[in-house]
KEKE-3310 file (N, C-alpha, C; in steps of 0.2 Angstrom, whole numbers, plus 5000, padded with zeros to 4 digits):
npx = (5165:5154:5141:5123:5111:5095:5085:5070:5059:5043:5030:5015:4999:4982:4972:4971:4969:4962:4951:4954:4947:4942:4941:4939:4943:4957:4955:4960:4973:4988:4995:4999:5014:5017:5015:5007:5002:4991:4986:4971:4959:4956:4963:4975:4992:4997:5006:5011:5020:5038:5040:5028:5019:5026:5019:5009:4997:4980:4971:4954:4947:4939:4944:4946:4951:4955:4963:4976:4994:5005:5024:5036:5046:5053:5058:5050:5059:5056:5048:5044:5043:5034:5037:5034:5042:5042:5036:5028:5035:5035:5045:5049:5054:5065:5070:5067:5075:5076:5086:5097:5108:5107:5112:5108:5101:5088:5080:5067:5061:5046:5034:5021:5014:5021:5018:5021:5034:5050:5055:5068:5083:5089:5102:5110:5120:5124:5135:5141:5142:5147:5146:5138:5127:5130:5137:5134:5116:5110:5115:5107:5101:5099:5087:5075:5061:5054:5055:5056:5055:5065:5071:5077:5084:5085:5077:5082:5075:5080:5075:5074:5078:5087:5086:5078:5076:5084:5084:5090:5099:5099:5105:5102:5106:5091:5096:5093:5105:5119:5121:5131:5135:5135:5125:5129:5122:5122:5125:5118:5113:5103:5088:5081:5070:5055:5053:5048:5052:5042:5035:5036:5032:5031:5026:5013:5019:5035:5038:5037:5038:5031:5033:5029:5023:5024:5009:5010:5014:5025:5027:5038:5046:5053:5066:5072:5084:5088:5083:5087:5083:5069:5056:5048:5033:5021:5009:5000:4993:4982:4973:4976:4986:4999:5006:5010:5007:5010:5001:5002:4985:4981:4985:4981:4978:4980:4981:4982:4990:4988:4994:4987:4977:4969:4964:4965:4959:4966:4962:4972:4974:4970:4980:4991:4990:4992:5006:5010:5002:5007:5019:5032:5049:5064:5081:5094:5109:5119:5123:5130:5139:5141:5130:5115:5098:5084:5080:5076:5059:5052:5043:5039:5044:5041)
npy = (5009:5021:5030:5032:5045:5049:5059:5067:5062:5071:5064:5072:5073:5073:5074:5080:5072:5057:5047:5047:5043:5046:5034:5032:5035:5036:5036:5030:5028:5034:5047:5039:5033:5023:5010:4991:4976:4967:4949:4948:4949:4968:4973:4979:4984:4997:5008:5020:5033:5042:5040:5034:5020:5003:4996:4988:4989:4982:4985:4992:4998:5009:5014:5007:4999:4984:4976:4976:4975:4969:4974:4962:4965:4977:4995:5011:5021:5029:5024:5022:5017:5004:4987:4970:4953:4941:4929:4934:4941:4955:4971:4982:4998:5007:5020:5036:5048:5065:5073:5071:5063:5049:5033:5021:5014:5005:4989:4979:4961:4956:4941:4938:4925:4920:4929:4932:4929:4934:4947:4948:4956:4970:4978:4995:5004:5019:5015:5028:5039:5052:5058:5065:5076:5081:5096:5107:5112:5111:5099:5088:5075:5060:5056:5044:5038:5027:5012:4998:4981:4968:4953:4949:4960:4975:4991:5008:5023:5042:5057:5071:5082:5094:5101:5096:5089:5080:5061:5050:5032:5018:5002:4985:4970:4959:4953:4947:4953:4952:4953:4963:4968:4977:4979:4986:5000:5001:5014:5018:5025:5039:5047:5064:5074:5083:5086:5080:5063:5052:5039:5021:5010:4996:4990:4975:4968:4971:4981:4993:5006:5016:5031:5042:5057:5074:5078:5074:5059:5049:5038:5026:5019:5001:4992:4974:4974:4987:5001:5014:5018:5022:5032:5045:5047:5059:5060:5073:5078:5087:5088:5077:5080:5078:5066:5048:5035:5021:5008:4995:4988:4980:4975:4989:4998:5009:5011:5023:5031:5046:5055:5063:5057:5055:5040:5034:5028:5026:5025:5020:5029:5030:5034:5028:5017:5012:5010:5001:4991:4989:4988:4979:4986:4990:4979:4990:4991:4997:5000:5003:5015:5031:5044:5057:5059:5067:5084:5088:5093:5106:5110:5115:5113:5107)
npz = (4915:4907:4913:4911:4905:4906:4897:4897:4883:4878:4877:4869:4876:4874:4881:4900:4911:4909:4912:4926:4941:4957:4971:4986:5001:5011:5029:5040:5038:5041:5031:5019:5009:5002:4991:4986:4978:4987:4993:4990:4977:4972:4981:4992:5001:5011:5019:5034:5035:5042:5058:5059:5066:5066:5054:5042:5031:5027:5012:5003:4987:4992:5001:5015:5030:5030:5039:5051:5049:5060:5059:5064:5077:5069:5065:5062:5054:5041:5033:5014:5004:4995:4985:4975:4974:4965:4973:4978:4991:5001:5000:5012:5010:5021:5019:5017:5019:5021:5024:5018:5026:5033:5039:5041:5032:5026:5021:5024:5022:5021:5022:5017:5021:5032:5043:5058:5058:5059:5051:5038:5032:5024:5023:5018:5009:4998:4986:4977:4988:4998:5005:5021:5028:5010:5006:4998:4998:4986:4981:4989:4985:4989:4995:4993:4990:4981:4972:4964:4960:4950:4941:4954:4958:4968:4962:4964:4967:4966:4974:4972:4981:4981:4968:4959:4949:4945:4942:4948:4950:4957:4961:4969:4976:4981:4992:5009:5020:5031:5051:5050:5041:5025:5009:4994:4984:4969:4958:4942:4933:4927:4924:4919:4926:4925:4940:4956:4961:4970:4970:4963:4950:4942:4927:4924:4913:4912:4904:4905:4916:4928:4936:4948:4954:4961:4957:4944:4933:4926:4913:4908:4897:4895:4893:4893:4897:4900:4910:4902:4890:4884:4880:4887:4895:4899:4911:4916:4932:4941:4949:4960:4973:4984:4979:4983:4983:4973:4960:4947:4943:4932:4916:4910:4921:4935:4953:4965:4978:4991:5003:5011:5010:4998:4986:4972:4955:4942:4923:4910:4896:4878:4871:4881:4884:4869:4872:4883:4877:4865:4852:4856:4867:4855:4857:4864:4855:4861:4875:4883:4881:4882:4881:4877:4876:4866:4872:4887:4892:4895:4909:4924:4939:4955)
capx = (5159:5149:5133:5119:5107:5089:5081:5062:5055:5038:5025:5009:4992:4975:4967:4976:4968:4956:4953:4956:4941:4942:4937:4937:4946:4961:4954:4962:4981:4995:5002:5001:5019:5018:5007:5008:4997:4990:4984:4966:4959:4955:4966:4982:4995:5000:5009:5012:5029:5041:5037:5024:5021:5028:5011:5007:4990:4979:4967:4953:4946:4937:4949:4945:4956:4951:4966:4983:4999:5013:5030:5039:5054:5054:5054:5047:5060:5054:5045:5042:5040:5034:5036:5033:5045:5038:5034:5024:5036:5035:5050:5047:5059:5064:5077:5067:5081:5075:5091:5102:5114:5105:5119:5104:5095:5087:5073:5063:5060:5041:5032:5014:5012:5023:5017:5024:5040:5053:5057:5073:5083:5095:5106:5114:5123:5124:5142:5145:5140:5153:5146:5130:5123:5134:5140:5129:5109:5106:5117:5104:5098:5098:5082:5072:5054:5052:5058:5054:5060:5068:5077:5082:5087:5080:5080:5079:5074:5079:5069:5078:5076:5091:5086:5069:5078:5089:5082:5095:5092:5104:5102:5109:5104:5088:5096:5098:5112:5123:5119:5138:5137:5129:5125:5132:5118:5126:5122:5117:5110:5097:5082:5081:5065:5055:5050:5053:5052:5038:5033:5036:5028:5032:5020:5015:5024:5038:5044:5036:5036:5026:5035:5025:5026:5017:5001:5011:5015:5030:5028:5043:5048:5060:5068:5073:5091:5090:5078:5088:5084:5066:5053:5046:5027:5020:5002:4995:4985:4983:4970:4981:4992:5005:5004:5015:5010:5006:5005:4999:4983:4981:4990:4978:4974:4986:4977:4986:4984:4991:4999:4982:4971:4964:4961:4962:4960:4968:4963:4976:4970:4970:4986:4996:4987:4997:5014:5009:5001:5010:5026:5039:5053:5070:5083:5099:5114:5126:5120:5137:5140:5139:5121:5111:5092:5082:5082:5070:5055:5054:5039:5040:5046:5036)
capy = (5010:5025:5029:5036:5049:5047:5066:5065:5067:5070:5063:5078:5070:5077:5076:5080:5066:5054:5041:5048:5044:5045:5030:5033:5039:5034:5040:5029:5026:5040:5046:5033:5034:5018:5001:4985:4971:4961:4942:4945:4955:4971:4974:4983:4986:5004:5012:5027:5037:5043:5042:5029:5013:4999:4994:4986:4990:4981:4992:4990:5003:5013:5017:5005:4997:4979:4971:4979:4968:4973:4969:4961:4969:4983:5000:5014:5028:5032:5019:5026:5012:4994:4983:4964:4950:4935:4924:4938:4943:4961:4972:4989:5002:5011:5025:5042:5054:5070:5078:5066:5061:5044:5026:5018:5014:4998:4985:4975:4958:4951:4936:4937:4919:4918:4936:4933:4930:4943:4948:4948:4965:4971:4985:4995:5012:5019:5016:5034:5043:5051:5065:5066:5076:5086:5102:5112:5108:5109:5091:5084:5070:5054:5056:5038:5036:5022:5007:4991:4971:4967:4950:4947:4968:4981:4997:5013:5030:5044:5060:5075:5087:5098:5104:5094:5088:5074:5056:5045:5026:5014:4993:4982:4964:4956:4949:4949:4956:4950:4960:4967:4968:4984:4979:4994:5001:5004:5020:5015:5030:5044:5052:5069:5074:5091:5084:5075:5054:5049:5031:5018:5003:4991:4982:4966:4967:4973:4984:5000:5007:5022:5034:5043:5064:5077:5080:5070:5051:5051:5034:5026:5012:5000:4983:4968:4974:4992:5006:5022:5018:5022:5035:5045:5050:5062:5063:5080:5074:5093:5088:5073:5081:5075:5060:5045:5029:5019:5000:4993:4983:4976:4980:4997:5004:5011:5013:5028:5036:5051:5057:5068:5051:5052:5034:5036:5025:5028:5019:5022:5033:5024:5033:5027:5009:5008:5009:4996:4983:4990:4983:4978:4990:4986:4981:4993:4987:5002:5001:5008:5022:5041:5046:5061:5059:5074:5090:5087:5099:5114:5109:5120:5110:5108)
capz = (4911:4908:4915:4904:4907:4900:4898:4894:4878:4881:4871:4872:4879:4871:4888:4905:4916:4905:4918:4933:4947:4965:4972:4991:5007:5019:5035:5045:5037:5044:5026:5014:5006:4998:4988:4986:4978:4993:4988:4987:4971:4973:4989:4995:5006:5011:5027:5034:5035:5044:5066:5064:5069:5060:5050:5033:5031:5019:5011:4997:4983:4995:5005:5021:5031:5030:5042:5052:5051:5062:5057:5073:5076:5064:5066:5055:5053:5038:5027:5008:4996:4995:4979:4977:4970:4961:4976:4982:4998:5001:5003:5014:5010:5025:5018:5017:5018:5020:5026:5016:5034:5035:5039:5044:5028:5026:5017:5027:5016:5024:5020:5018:5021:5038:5047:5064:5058:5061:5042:5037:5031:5018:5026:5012:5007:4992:4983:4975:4992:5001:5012:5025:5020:5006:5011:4994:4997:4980:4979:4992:4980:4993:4998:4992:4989:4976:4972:4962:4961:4944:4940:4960:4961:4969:4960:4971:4961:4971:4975:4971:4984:4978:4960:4958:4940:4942:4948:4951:4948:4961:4959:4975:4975:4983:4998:5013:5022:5037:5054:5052:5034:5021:5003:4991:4979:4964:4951:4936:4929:4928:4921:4919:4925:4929:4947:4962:4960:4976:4971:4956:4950:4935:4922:4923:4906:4913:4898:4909:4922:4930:4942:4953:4958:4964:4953:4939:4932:4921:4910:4907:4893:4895:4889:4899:4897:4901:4910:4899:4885:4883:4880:4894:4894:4907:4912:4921:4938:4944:4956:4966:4978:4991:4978:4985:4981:4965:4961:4944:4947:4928:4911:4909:4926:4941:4958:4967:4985:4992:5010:5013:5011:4994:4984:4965:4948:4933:4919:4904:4890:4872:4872:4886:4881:4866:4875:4887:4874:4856:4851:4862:4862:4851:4861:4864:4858:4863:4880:4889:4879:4885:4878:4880:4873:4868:4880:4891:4890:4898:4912:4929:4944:4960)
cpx = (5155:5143:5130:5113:5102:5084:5075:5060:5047:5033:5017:5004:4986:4971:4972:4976:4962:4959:4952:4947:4943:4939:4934:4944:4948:4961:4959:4971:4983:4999:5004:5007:5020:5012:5012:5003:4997:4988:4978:4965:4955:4958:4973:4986:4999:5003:5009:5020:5032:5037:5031:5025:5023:5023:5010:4999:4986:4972:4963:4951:4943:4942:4950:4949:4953:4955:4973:4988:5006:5017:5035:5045:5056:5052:5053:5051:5059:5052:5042:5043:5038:5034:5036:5040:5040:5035:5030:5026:5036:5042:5048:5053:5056:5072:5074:5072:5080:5081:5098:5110:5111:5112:5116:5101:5094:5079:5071:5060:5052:5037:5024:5010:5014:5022:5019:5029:5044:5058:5065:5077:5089:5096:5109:5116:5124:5132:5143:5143:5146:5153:5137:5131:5127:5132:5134:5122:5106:5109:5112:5099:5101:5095:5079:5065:5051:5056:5054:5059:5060:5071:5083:5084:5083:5081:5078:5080:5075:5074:5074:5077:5081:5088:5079:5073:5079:5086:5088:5093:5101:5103:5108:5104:5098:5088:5097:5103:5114:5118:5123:5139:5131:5132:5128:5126:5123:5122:5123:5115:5106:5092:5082:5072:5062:5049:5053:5048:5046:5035:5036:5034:5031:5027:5020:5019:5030:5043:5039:5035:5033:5031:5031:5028:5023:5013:5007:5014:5021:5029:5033:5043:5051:5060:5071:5081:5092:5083:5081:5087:5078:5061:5050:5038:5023:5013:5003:4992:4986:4977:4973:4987:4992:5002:5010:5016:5005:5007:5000:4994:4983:4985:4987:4977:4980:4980:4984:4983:4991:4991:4990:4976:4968:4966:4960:4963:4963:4969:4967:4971:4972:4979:4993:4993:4992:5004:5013:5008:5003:5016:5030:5045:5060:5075:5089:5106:5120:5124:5123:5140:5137:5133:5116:5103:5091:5080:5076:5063:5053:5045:5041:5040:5042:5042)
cpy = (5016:5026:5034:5042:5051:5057:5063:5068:5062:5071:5068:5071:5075:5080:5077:5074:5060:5047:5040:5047:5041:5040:5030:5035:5036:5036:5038:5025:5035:5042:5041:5035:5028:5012:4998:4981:4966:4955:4942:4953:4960:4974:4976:4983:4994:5003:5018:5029:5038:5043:5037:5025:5009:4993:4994:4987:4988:4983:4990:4999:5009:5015:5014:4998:4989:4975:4977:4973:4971:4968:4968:4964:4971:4989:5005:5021:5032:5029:5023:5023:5004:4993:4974:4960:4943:4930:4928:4943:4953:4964:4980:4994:5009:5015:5031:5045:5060:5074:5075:5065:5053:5039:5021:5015:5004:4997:4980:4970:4953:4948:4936:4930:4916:4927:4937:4930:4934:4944:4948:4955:4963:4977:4986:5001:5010:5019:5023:5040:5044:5056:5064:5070:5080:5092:5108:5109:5108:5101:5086:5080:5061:5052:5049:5037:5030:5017:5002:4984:4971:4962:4948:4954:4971:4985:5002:5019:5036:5050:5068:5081:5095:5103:5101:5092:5082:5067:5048:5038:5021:5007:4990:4974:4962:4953:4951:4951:4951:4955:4964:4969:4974:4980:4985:4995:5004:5009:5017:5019:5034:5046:5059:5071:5082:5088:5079:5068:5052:5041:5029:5013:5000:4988:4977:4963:4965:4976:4991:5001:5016:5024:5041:5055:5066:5079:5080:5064:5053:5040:5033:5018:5008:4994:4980:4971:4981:4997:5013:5022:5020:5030:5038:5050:5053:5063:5067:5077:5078:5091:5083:5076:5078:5067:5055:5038:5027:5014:5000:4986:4977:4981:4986:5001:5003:5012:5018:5032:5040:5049:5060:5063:5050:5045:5036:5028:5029:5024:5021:5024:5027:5028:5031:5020:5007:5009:5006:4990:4984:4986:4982:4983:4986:4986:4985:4991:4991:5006:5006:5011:5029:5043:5052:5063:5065:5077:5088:5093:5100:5113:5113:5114:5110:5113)
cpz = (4912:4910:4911:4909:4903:4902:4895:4890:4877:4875:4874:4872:4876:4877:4894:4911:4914:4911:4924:4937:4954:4970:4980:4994:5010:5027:5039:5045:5038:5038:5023:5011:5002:4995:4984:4982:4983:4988:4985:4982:4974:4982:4987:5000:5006:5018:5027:5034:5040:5051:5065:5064:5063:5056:5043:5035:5025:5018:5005:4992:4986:5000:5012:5023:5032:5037:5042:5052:5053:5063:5061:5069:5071:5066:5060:5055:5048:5031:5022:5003:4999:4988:4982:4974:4969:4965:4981:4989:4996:5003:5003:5016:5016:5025:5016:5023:5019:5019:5022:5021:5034:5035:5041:5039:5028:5023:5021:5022:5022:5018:5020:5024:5029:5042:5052:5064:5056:5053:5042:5033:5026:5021:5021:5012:5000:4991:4982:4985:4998:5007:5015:5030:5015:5007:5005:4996:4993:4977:4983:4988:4984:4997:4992:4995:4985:4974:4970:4961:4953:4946:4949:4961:4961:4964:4962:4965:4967:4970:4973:4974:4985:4974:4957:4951:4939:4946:4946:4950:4952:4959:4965:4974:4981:4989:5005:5017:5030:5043:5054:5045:5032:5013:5001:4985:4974:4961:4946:4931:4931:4925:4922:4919:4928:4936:4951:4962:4967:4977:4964:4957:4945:4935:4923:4917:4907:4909:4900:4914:4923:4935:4941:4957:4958:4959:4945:4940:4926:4919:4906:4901:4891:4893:4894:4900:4901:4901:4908:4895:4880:4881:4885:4891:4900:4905:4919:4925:4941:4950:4962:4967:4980:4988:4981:4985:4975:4965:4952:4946:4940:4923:4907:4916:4933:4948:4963:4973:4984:5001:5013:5013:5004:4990:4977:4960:4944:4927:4913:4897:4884:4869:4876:4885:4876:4866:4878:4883:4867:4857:4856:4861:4858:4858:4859:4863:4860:4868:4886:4887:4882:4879:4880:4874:4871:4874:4884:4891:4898:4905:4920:4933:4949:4963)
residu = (UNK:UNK:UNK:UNK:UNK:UNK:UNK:UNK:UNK:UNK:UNK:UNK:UNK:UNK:UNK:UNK:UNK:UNK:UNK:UNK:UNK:UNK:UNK:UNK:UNK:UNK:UNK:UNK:UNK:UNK:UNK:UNK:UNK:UNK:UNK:UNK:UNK:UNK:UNK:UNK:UNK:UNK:UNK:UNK:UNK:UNK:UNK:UNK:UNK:UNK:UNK:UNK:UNK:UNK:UNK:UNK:UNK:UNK:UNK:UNK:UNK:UNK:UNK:UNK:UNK:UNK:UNK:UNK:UNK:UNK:UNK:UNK:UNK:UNK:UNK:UNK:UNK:UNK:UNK:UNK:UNK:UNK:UNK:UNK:UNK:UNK:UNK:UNK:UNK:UNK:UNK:UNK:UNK:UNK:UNK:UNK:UNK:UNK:UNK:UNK:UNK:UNK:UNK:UNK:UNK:UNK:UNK:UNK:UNK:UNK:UNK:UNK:UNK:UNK:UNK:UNK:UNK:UNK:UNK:UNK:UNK:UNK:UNK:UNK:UNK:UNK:UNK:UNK:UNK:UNK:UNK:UNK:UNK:UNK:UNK:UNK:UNK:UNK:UNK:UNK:UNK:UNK:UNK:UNK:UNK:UNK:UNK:UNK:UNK:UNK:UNK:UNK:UNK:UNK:UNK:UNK:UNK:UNK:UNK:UNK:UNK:UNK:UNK:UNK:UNK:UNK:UNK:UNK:UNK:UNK:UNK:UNK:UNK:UNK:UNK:UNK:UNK:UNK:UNK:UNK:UNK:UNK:UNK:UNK:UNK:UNK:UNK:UNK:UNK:UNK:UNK:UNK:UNK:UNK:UNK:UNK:UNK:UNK:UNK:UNK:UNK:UNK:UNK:UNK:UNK:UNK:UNK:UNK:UNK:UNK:UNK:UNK:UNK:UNK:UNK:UNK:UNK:UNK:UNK:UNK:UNK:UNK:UNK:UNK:UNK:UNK:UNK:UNK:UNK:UNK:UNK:UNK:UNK:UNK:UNK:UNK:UNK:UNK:UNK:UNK:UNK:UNK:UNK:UNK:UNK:UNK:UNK:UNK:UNK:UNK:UNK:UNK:UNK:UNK:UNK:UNK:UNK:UNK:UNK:UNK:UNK:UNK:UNK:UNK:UNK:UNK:UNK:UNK:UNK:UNK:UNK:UNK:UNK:UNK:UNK:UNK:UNK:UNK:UNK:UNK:UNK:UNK:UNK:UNK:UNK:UNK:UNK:UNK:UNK:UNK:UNK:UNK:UNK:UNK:UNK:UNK:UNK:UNK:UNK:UNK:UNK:UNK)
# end
């Protein structure tokens, strides 16, 4: 089966950040690299990165940490995403790659509901990956910052620290692994974008999804069948740097921090509104065909 490759045709914005307000400060998180929806409203889980400790932190609008919960027998070599699955359990992606060499990568699968039990792990390698790290450093593209739950499957977006162009899109199954066993991340395809991938969230719709880069959102619109086959809408956020994590809290508004501590809203303009609640998209029925959308537009890379 061929894999597809979804270039961005980018629908223009009137305004560059209608929405955007800063709501408070992460003094006391190391580098948030990722979010979660915790259970009560108005609330989240973040962590820090790479070297610290192995901490969910659950966090509100203002930035203050309300409660630590360390995840027994975990360590944190380089946590950079959490998403949820439908029964609420958390899974904390611990596969930043900077140098793309990692044989370590792994998902930590915690239970809100059971905290002082030793979570259970998905150990995995990506199928098409054959060198650590690939001998060109423009091919280092298995670095891994975001990831969302779909249908029982992770789906891992990578970061592109090669070419800043291409984001890679893997899918391994929700479970977890033996202690002598690696699931295989399958490729599934890609997005051509002009930046490097730092977080993703999915709608409660589930017909979009938001990924996350430096001082932009790329709005993505997909169908139950298939994430290439959609529209991609970028909003401008030139004042959020070293942005890295995002969560949907309802079907208008993103809450989004950074590595540096800031704390943002973003309520969706009345254009990014009617892609989230307008028509559902059609589905695709010539999903395994080789396909190259329009060219991607011409945007400057970080």
């Amino acid at each position: 089966m061929g894999h597809k490759k979804q270039r961005a045709k980018v629908a223009a914005l009137a305004d560059p950040i209608p929405g955007l307000i800063s709501t408070g400060y992460l003094k006391e998180v190391p580098e948030s690299s990722g979010m979660a929806l915790a259970p009560e409203p108005g609330t989240f889980y973040t962590h820090g990165d790479h070297g610290n400790a192995p901490i969910l932190y659950v966090i509100n609008w203002q930035g203050e940490v309300l409660r630590k919960i360390l995840i027994p027998e975990a360590t944190n070599e380089d946590w950079e995403a959490l998403t949820s699955d439908e029964l609420g359990r958390i899974y904390i992606g611990d596969f930043g790659n900077n140098k793309n060499n990692r044989r370590d990568l792994t998902i930590y699968r915690f239970d809100p509901t059971q905290p002082a039990a030793i979570p259970p792990r998905i150990r995995f390698r990506y199928a098409d990956q054959t060198d650590f790290p690939p001998p060109n450093p423009e091919d280092f593209n298995w670095d891994c910052e975001a990831m969302v739950w779909r249908d029982d499957h992770l789906y891992l977006f990578s970061r592109d620290r090669g070419r800043s162009r291409t984001c890679r899109i893997h899918r391994l199954p929700a479970a977890p692994t033996p202690p002598d066993q690696e699931a295989l991340a399958e490729y599934i395809g890609s997005y051509e974008l002009p930046a490097q991938v730092t977080d993703a969230a999915l709608h409660p719709n589930g017909h979009l999804l938001a990924l996350l880069s430096q001082q932009q959102l790329f709005l993505v619109t997909i169908t139950p069948e298939s994430l290439l086959d959609g529209e991609v809408h970028i909003i401008p956020l030139p004042e959020v740097s070293h942005a890295e994590g995002v969560v949907f809290t309802d079907a208008a508004t993103l809450a989004i921090t950074t590595e540096k501590g800031g704390m943002y809203q973003l309520i969706l303009s009345a254009a990014e509104r009617g892609v989230v609640t307008g028509k559902e998209p059609e589905q695709d029925s010539e999903q395994d065909s080789e396909q190259d959308s329009e060219q991607a537009s011409d945007q400057g890379s970080e």
